[in-house]
C-alpha positions as CSV (number, residue, x, y, z in Angstrom):
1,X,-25.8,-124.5,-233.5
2,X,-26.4,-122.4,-230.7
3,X,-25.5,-118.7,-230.7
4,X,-23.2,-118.1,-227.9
5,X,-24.2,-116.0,-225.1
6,X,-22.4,-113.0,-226.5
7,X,-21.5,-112.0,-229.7
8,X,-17.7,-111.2,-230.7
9,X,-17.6,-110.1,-234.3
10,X,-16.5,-108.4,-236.9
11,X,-18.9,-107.0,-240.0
12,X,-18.6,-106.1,-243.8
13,X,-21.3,-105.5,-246.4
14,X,-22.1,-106.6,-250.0
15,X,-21.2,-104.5,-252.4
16,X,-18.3,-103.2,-250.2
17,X,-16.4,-106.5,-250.3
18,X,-17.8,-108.8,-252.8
19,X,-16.7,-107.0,-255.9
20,X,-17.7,-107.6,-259.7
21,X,-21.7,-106.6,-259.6
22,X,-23.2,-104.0,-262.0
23,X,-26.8,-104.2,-260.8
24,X,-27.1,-101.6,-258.5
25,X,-27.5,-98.0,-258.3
26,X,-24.0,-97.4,-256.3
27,X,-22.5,-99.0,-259.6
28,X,-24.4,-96.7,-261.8
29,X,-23.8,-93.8,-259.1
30,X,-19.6,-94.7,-259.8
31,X,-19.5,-94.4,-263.5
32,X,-20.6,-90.8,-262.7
33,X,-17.2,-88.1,-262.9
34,X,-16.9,-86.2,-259.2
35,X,-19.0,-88.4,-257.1
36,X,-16.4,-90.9,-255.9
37,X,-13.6,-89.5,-254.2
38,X,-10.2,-90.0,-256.6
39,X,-12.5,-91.2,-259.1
40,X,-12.6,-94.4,-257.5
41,X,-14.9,-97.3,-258.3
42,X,-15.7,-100.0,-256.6
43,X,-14.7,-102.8,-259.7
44,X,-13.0,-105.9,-257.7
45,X,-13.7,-104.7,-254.0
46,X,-11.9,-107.2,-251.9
47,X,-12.9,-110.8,-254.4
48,X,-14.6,-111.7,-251.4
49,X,-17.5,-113.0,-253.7
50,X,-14.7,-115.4,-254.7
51,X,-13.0,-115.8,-251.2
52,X,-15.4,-116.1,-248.7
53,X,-14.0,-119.2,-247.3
54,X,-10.1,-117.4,-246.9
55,X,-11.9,-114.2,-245.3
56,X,-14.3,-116.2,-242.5
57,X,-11.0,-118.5,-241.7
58,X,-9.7,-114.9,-241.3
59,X,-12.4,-113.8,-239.0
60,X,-12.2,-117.2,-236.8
61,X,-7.9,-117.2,-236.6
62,X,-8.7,-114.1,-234.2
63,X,-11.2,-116.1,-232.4
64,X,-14.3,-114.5,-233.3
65,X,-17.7,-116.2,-233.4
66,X,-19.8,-114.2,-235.3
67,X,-19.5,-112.6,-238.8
68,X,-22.0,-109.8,-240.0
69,X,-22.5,-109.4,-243.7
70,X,-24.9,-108.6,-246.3
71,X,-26.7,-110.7,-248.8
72,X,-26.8,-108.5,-252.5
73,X,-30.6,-108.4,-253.2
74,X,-29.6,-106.6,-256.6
75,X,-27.8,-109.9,-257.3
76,X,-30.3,-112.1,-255.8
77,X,-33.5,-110.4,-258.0
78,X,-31.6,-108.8,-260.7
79,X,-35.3,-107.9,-263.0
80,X,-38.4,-107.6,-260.8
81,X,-39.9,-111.1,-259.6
82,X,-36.8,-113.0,-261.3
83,X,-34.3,-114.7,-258.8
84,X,-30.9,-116.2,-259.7
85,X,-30.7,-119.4,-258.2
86,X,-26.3,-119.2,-258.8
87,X,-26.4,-116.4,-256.5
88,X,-28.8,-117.9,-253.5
89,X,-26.8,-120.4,-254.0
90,X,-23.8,-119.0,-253.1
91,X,-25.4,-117.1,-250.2
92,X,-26.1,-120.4,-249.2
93,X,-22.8,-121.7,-249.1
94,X,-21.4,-118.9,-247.3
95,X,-24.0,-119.3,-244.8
96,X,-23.2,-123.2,-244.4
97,X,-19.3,-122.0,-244.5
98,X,-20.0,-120.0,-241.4
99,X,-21.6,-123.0,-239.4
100,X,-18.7,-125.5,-240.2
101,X,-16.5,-122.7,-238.9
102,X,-18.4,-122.3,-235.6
103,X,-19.2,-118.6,-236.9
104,X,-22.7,-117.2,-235.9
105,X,-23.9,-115.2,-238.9
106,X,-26.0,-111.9,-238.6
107,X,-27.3,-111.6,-242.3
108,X,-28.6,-107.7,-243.5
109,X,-31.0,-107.6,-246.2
110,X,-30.3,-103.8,-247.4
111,X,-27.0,-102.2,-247.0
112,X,-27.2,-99.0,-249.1
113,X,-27.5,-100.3,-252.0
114,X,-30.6,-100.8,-254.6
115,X,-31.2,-103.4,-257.7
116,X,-31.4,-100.7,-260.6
117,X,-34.8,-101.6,-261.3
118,X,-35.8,-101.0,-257.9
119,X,-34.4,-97.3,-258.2
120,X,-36.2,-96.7,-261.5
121,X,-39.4,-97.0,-259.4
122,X,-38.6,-94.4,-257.1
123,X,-36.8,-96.3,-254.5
124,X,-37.7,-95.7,-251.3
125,X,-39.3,-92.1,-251.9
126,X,-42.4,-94.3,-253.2
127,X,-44.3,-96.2,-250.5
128,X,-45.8,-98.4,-253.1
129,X,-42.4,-100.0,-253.9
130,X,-42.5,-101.5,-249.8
131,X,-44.1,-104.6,-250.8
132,X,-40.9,-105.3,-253.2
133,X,-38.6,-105.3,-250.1
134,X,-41.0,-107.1,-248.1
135,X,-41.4,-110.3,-251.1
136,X,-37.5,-110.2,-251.0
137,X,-37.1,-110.5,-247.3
138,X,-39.7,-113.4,-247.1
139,X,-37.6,-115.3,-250.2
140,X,-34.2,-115.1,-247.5
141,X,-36.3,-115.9,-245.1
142,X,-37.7,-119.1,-246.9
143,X,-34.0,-120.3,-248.5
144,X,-32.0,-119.0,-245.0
145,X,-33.8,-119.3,-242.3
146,X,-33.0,-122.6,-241.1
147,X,-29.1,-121.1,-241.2
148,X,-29.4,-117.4,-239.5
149,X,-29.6,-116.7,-236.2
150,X,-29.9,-113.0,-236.3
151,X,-31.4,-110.5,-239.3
152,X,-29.9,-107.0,-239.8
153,X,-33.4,-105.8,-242.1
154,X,-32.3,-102.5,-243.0
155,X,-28.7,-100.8,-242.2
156,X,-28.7,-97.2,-240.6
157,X,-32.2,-95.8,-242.4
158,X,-30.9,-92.3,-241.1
159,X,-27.5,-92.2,-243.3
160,X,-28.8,-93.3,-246.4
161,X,-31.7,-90.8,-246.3
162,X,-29.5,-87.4,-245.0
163,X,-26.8,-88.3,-247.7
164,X,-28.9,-89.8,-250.3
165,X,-31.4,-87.0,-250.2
166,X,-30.2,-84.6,-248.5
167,X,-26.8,-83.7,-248.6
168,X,-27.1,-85.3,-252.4
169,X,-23.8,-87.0,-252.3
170,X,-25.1,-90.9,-252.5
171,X,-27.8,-91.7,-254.6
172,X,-30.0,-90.6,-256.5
173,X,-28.5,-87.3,-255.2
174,X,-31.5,-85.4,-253.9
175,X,-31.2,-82.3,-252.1
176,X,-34.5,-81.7,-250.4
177,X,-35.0,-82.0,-246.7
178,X,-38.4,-83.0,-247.0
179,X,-38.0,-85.8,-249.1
180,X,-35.4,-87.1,-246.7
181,X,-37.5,-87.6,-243.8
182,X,-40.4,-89.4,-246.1
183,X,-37.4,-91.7,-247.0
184,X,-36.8,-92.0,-243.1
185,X,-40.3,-93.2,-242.8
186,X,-40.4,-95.7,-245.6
187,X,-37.4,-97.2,-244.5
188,X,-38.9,-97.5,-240.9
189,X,-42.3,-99.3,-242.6
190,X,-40.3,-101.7,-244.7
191,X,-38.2,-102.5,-241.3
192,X,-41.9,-103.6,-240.3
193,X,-43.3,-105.0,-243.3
194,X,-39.6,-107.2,-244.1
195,X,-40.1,-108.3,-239.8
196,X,-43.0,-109.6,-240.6
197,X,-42.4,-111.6,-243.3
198,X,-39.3,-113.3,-241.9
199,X,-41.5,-114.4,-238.9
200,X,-43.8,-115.6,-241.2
201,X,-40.5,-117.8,-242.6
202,X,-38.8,-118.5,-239.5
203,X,-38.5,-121.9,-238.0
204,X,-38.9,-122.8,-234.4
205,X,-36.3,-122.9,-231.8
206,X,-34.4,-126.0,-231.0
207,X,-37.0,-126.4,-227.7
208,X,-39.7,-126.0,-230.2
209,X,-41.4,-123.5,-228.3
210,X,-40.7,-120.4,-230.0
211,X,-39.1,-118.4,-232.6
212,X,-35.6,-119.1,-234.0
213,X,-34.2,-115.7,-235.0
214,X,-34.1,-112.6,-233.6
215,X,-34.5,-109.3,-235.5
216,X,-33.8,-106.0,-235.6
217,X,-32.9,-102.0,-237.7
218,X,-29.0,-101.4,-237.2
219,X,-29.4,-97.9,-236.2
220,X,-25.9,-94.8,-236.3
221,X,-25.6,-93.7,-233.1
222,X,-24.1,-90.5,-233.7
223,X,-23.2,-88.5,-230.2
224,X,-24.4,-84.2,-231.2
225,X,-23.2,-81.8,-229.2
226,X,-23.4,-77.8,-229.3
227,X,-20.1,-76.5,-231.1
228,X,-20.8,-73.6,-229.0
229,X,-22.6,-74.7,-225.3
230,X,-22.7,-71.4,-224.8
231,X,-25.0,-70.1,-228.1
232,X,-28.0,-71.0,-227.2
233,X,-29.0,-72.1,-231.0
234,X,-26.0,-74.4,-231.5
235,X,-27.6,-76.3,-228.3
236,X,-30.6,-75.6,-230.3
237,X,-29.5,-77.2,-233.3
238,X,-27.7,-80.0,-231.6
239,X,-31.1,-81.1,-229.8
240,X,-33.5,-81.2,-232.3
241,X,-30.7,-83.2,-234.6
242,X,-30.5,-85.7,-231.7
243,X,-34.5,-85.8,-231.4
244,X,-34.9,-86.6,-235.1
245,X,-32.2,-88.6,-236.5
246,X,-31.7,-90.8,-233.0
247,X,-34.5,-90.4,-230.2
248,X,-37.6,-90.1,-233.1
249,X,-35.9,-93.3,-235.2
250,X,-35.5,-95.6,-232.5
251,X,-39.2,-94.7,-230.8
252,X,-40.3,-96.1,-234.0
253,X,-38.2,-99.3,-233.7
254,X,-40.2,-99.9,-230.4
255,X,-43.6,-99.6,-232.2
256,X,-43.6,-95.4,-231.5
257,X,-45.8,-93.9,-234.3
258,X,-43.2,-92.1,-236.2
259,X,-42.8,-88.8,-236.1
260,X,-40.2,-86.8,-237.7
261,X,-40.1,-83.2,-237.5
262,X,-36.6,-80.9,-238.6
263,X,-36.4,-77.3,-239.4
264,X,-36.9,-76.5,-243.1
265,X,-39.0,-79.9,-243.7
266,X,-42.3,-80.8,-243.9
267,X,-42.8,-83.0,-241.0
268,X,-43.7,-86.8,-241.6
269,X,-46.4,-88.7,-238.9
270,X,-47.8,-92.1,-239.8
271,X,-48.6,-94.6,-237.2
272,X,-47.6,-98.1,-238.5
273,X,-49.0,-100.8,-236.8
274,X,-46.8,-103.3,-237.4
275,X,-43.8,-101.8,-236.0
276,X,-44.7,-102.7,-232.9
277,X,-43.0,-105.7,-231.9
278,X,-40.8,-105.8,-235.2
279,X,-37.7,-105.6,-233.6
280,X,-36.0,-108.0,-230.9
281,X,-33.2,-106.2,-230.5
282,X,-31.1,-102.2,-231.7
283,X,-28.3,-102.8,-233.4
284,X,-26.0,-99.7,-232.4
285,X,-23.3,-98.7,-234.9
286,X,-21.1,-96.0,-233.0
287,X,-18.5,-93.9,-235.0
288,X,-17.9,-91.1,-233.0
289,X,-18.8,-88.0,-231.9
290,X,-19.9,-84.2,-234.0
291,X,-19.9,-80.9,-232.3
292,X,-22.9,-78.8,-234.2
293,X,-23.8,-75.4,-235.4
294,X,-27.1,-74.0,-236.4
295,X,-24.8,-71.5,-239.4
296,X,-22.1,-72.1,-241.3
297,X,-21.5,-74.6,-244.1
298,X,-20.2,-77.4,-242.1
299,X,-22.9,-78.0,-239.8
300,X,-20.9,-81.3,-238.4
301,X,-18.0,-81.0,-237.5
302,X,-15.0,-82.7,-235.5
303,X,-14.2,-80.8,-232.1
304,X,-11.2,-78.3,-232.5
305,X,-8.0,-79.4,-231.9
306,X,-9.1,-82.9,-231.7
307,X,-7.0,-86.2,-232.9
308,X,-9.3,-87.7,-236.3
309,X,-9.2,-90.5,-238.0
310,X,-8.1,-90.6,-241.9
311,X,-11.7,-89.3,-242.7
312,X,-11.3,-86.6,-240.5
313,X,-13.8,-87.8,-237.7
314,X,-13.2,-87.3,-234.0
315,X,-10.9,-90.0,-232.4
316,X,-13.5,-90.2,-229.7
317,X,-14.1,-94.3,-228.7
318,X,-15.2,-93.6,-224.9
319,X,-18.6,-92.1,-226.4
320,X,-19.4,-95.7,-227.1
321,X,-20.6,-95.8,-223.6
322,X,-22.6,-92.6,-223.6
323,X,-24.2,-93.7,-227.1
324,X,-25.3,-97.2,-225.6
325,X,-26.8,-96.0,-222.2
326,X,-28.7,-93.3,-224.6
327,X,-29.8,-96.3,-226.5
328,X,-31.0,-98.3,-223.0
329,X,-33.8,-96.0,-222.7
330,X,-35.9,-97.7,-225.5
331,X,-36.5,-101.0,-223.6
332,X,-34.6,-103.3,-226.6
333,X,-31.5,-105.4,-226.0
334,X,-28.7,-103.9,-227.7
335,X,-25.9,-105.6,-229.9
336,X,-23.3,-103.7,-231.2
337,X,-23.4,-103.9,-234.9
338,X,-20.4,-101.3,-236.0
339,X,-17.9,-100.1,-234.3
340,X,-14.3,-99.0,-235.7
341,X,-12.2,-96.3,-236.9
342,X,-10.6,-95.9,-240.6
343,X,-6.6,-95.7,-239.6
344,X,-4.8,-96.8,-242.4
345,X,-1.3,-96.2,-240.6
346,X,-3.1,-98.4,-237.1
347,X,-1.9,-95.7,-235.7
348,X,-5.1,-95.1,-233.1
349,X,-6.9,-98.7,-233.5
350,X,-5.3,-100.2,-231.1
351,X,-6.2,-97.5,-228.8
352,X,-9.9,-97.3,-230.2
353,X,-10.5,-101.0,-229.5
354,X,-8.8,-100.7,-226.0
355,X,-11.0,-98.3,-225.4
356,X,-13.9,-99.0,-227.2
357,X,-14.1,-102.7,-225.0
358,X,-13.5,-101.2,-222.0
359,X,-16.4,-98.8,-222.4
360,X,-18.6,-101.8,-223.6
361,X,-17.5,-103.1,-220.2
362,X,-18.5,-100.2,-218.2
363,X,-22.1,-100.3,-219.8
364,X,-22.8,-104.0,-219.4
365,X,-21.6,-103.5,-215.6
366,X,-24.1,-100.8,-215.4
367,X,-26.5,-103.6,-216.3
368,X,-27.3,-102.6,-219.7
369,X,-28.5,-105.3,-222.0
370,X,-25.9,-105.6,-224.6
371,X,-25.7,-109.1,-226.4
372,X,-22.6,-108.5,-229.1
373,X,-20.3,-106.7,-230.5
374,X,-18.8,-106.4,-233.9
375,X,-15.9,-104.5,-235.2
376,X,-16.3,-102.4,-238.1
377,X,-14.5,-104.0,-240.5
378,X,-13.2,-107.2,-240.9
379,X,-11.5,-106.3,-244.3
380,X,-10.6,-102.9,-245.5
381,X,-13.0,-101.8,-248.1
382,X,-14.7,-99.5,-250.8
383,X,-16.1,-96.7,-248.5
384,X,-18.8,-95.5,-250.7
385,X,-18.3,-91.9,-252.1
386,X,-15.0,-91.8,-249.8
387,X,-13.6,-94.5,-252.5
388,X,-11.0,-96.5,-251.2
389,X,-9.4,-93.6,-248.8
390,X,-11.2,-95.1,-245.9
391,X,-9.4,-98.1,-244.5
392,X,-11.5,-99.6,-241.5
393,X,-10.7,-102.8,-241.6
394,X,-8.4,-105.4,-239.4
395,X,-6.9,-106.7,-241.8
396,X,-5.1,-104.5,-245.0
397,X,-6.4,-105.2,-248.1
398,X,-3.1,-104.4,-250.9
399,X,-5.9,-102.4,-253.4
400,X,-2.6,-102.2,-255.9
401,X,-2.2,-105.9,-256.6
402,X,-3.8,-107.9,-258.4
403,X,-4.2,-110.9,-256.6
404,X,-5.7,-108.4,-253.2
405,X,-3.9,-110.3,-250.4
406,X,-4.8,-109.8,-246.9
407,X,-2.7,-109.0,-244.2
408,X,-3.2,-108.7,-240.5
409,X,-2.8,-104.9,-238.9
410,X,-1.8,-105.0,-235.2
411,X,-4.9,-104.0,-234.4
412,X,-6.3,-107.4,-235.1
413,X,-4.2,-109.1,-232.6
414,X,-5.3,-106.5,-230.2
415,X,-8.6,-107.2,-230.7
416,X,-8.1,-111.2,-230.4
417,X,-6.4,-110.8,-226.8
418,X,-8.8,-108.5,-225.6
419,X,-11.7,-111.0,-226.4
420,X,-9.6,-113.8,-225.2
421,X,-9.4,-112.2,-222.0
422,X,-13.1,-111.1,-221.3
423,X,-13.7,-114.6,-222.1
């Protein structure tokens, strides 16, 4: 099957949806009391381990024709070197599921979360465990890689660095600046290392003249601005924030060396050679927007007086535009690989995707390069240390019943004529 000529999707991830695994660290991190937000776990998620099928007939009735998800690698190597062949089977048969369904599937390999045995080595803080991401991207790449057109390799390195050792709040609940941006740099090598071993993998095109898939980090786009533009080290703040967690991160997705450098942190350079050309395309994932301040406890915050969403972030969907001609500078195609708001009421969805699109269409008449875009999410979900609070997702997931059925917000029609109509 051919991937269309532009992407319309929606995304979820593993352990968000799937529901009923135990070999991770985020399950470990849940059994903790005061790290998930009512005491929430994630126990059931949505079944979607169990109803894949229901969920991607979901995702085509709005006429989408592309579905990004994430393959468990906690589930797929459970002890070091051992794979369950139940569970790439059933990776498999969600990935044949989205080809009888017309659906183009963009597969991501790490998602936030970690097989436990993996975090007993040190995770990503040690750069000898790279080569254990690396073997487990070239198995997907061997048992997939006739069936995806498009690899996610590592979702928002960024994020799961500032919260998991930074802020502390995701695991394994580091505090230390430092240590954060060395996590920021392993994450950026095992983008390079897992690249190359899917290309190793990958099958030729259907002219037989070239690679098959196409590649790339999705990357958070977060828009900083100074709280105060007229305190000179807010702007301060709010610069060297954008220089290191967007402008230094996606350098190195172009084959920069990287080079990492914050306030209170030992800065981290390493040139690694096989970033360059490891990435076909930037995914973009674009929340909103955070005014900054160099003092204070909240150092991000959502502008004053501004409508937010349920998790109090900015309502703020024309930025989308902003974060994607930022991105244009860095010489990659661009696909939007999140893009939503959590709303349980769908209150300001509608709005946001309104909005959202027509900003996507102001870019690509600009002449940027954007190939696709995907909702953020298809299902509403566990939202990591938020719990089940954030809902995201077009269709309402009824977390009180047993049986979790699905029903379709407003929101999702919106989305379906808005699609219908660009097309």
């Amino acid at each position: 099957m051919t991937p269309p000529s532009f992407l319309w999707g929606a995304g979820t991830s593993a352990h968000q949806v799937e529901g009923g695994n135990d070999k991770n660290d985020w399950w470990d991190w849940e059994m903790i009391p005061g790290k998930i937000l009512n005491g929430d776990r994630s126990g059931a998620a949505c079944l979607h381990w169990d109803r894949y099928e229901e969920d991607l007939d979901l995702l085509r009735s709005l006429g989408l024709d592309a579905y990004r998800f994430s393959i468990e690698w906690s589930r797929i190597e459970p002890e070091p070197g051992r794979y369950d062949d139940a569970a790439l089977d059933h990776y498999r048969r969600v990935l044949l599921a989205c080809r009888a369904r017309g659906i183009t599937p963009m597969v991501t390999l790490h998602h936030f979360t970690n097989p436990r045995w993996f975090a007993a080595l040190g995770g990503w803080e040690a750069q000898g465990n790279l080569p254990h991401f690396a073997r487990f991207a070239r198995l997907a790449g061997e048992r997939f890689g006739d069936l995806v057109d498009f690899w996610i390799t590592i979702n928002e390195p960024e994020v799961l660095a500032f919260y998991g050792y930074d802020q502390g709040t995701w695991p394994p609940g580091v505090k230390n600046r430092s240590r954060a941006l060395h996590v920021i740099a392993n994450l950026l090598e095992a983008h390079a290392l897992a690249s190359m071993a899917l290309r190793e993998t990958d099958r030729v095109d259907a002219d037989g003249d070239g690679a098959a898939t196409l590649i790339g980090v999705a990357k958070h786009w977060a828009l900083l601005e100074p709280l105060r533009p007229w305190f000179p080290l807010d702007r301060l703040a709010a610069a060297i924030q954008h220089r290191v967690f967007d402008v230094a991160i996606a350098r190195a997705l172009r084959g920069d060396p990287i080079d990492l450098s914050i306030l209170g942190a030992r800065p981290v350079r390493r040139r690694v050679e096989a970033l360059r050309g490891s990435s076909d395309f930037l995914g973009v994932n674009y929340y909103t927007r955070w005014m900054v301040s160099l003092f204070g406890k909240d150092p991000r915050r959502a502008r004053r007086g501004a409508e937010v969403s349920d998790l109090g972030w900015e309502f703020y969907p024309e930025g989308l535009e902003r974060a994607l001609m930022e991105c244009t500078a860095f010489g990659l195609p661009l696909i939007v690989t999140e893009n939503g708001i959590a709303d349980a009421a769908d209150r300001m969805r509608p709005a946001f995707i309104r909005e959202s699109l027509a900003a996507l269409d102001r870019v690509r008449a600009r002449g940027a390069d954007v190939r696709g875009y995907f909702h953020w999410s298809l299902l509403d979900n566990f939202e990591w240390n938020d719990g089940f609070n954030g809902r995201f997702g077009l269709y309402a997931v009824a977390f009180e019943k047993a049986d979790l059925p699905r029903s379709p917000r407003p929101s999702a029609r919106v989305y379906a004529e808005e699609i219908a109509r660009r097309r």
